[in-house]
N, C-alpha and C positions, 0 to 999 in steps of 0.2 A: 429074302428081299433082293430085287433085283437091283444088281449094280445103276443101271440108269433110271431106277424111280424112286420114290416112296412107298411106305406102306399107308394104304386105307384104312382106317379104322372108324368102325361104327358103334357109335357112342349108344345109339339106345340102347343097350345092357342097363346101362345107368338108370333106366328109369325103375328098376326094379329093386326097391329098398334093402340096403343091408348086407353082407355079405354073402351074397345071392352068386349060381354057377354063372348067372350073366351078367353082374356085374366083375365078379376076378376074372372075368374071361378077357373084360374091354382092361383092367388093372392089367393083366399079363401082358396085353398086346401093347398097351404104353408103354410099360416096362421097358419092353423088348427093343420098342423103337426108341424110345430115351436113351439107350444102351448103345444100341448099336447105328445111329446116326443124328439123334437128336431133333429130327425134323419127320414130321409125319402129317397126314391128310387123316381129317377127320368129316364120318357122316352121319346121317340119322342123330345130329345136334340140337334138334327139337327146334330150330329159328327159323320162325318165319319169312318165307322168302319176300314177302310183301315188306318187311323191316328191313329186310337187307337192301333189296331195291329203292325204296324210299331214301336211304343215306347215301346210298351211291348217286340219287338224282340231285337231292339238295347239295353235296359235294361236286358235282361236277359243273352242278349252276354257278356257285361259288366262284370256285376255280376260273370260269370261263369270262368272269368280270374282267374290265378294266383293274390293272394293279392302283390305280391309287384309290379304290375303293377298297379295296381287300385290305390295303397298309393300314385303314382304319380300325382295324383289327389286329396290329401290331402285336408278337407276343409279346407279355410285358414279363413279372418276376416272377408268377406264378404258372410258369411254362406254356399257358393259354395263349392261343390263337393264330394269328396268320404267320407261317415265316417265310419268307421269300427264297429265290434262288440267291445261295450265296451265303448263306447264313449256319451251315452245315457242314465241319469239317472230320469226317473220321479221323480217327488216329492212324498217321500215317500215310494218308492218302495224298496225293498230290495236288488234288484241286476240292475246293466244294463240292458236293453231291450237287446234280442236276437235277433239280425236282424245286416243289412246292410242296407244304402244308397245313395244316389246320387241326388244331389240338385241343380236343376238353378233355376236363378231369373228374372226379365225382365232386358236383356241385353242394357247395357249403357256402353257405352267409355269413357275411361279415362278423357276425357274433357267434357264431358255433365258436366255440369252445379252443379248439386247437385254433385255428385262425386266431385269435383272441391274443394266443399263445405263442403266436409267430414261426407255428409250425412252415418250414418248406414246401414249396409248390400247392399250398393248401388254398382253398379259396372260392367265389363265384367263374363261371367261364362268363368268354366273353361271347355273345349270341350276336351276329349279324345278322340285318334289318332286312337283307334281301340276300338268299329267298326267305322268302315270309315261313316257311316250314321248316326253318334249318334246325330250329331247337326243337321240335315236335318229334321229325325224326332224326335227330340225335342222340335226343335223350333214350329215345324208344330202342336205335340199338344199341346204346351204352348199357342198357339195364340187362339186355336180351344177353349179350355178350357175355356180362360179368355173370351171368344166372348160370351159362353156358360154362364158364370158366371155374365157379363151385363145383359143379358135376363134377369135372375132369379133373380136379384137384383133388375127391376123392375116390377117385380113382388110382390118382400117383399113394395116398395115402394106404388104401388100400394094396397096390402092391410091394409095400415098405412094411406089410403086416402092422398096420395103426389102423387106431379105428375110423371107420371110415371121415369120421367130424375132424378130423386132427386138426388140418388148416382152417378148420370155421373162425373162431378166436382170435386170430394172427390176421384174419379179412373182417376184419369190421367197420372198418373205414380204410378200402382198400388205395391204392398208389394206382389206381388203374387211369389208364392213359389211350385215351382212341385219338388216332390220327385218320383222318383223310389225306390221302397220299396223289399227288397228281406231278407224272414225269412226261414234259409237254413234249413235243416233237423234237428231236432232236437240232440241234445246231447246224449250218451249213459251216466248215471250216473249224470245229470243235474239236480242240485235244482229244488224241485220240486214246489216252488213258484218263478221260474224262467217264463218269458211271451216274446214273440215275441215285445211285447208292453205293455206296464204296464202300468193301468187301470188311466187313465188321461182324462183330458176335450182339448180342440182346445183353442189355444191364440186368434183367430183372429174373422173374421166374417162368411163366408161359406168355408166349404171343402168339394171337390168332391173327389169320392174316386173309380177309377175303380180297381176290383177286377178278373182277373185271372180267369176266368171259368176252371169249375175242368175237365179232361178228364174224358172218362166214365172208371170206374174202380176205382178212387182213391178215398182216405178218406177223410171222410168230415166232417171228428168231429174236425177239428182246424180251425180257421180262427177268424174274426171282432166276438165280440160281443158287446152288450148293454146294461148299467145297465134302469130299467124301473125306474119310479119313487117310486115306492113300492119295488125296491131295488134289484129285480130280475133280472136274466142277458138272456137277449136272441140272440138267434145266427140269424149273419147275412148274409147269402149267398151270392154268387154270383151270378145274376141275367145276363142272356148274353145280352148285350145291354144296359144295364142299369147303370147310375153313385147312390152312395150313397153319399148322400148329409147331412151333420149336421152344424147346429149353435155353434159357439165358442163363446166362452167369451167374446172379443168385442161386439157380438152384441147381448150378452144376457143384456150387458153393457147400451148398444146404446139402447135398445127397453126397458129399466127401467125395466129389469128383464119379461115381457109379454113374449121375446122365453124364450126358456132354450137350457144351454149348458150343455150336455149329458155328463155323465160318461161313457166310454170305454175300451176295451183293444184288446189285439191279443194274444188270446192262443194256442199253440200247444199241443195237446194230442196226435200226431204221428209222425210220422217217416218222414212226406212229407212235402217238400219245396214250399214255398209260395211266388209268385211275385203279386203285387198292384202298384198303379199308384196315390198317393195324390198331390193334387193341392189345397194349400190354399188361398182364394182371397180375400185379405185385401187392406183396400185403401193407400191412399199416404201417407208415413210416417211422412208428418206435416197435413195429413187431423185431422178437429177438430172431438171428438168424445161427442156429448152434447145430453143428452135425451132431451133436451128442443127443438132440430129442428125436432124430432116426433113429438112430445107434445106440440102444441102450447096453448092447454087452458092456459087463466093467472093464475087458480088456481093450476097447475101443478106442482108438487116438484118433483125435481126428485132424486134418490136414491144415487145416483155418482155424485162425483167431475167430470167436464170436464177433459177427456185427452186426445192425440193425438194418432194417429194408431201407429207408430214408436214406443213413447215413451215404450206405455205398450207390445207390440212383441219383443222388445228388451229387456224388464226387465224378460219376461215370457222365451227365450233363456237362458238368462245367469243362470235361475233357472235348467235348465237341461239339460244342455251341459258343460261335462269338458274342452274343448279349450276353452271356453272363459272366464274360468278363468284364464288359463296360459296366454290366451292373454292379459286380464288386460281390456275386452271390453264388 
């Protein structure tokens, strides 16, 4: 791999059931990238680009409202909906992240069972009235994503020698989180250690991240970068077609430290406004999280106390989001 990119990786192996030469072959190559930078470009994901476009238009329709129409959509306790600039403090950053978002989660009715239960973040989203197709296509790349995100999980399974289902069980009512992401034009007179996104690692296990292909003409010196492990940061383009895919902390957690979860950020050095598409796929929030079900040698230590997907996405929130300390959750 080259020091100033990522690797490409093309998932359709995956479609070929079972521990097939094309599927360990896409298992290798995650591996390999899991290992040795934790960030990688993924293609031939089977998503339809008509789904992807669809949510990037109802998202930027969105977005591009009056804010006191959008606060109508205020995220409330079950991390749903609008949050404005200003609401978003990485750990150790100086300032709020410069951006907007918009969050659902897999929708559950008031009487599903865990809701019932007062499981965390669990719950209905909340669907804005304009645009009139915001939940149509939402929901459609919510499902596409997460379909997308089963593949690729057994994929990690399979190069961990499991079988390929490992993760099925532990996603059944997954923790999965899509934002619409929108960092508007930069500031005239804006700190200049101000960041779209301030240089942070992911809570969870994989996050796919479709980025916005730039029209021809505009600037391309802002967007995703990557810190290397030699501490250097390199830029991550937008790729047409293509999801970027990185390892969070859960499963730098889960794999005893073998992935790594990448240090990032989102900077702007111009004038031009940025829309993206993140989707975080973490399992059930009582799935157990133990290196020992990788790791079966009996001489096997593993580095972490066991803990559950919920528990640690819920503590890693309240670290950098102000409503939920007002809310007391």
């Amino acid at each position: 791999m080259a020091k100033e990119s990522l690797p490409i990786i093309d998932m359709s192996g995956l479609q070929v059931p079972g521990r097939s030469a094309e599927a360990m072959a896409v298992a290798e190559a995650v591996y390999r990238a899991c290992v040795e930078v934790g960030f990688f470009y993924v293609k031939g994901h089977g998503i339809d680009q008509v789904i992807i476009d669809d949510a990037l238009d109802v998202m930027s329709e969105f977005f591009h409202q009056p804010l006191d129409c959008k606060r109508r959509y205020a995220v409330n306790r079950n991390h749903r909906g609008f949050h404005a600039i200003g609401g978003a403090v990485m750990p150790g950053a100086a300032h709020a992240d410069y951006k907007e978002f918009f969050q659902i989660g897999l929708e559950l009715a008031e009487d599903d069972p865990d809701v019932l239960a007062g499981e965390a973040l669990r719950g209905p989203n909340q669907w804005p009235d304009q645009p009139a197709d915001f939940r149509r296509a939402m929901s459609a790349y919510f499902d596409a994503v997460g379909a997308c995100g089963r593949q690729l999980l057994g994929a990690v399974a399979l190069a961990f020698d499991l079988p390929r289902d490992f993760f099925a069980p532990r996603y059944t009512k997954p923790l999965q989180r899509t934002q619409g992401l929108y960092y508007p034009k930069r500031r005239d007179g804006g700190p200049a250690d101000e960041f779209g996104l301030a240089p942070h690692t992911d809570y969870g296990c994989l996050t796919f991240l479709y980025q916005q292909p730039l029209r021809p003409g505009e600037d391309t010196t802002g967007g995703l970068e990557v810190q290397t492990f030699d501490g250097d940061w390199i830029r991550v383009p937008a790729i047409p077609g293509t999801f970027v895919i990185n390892v969070g902390d859960l499963l730098q957690r889960w794999t005893n430290d073998v992935f790594r979860s990448t240090w990032h950020r989102v900077i702007s050095r111009n004038h031009g406004e940025r829309l993206s598409i993140a989707t975080f796929f973490d399992p059930d929030f009582k799935a157990a999280i133990d290196a020992r079900d990788l790791f079966t040698e009996p001489a096997f230590v593993p580095k972490y106390a066991p803990t559950t997907s919920g528990g640690h996405i819920l503590g890693r929130i309240a670290e950098s989001f102000d409503y939920r300390q007002e809310l007391n959750v």
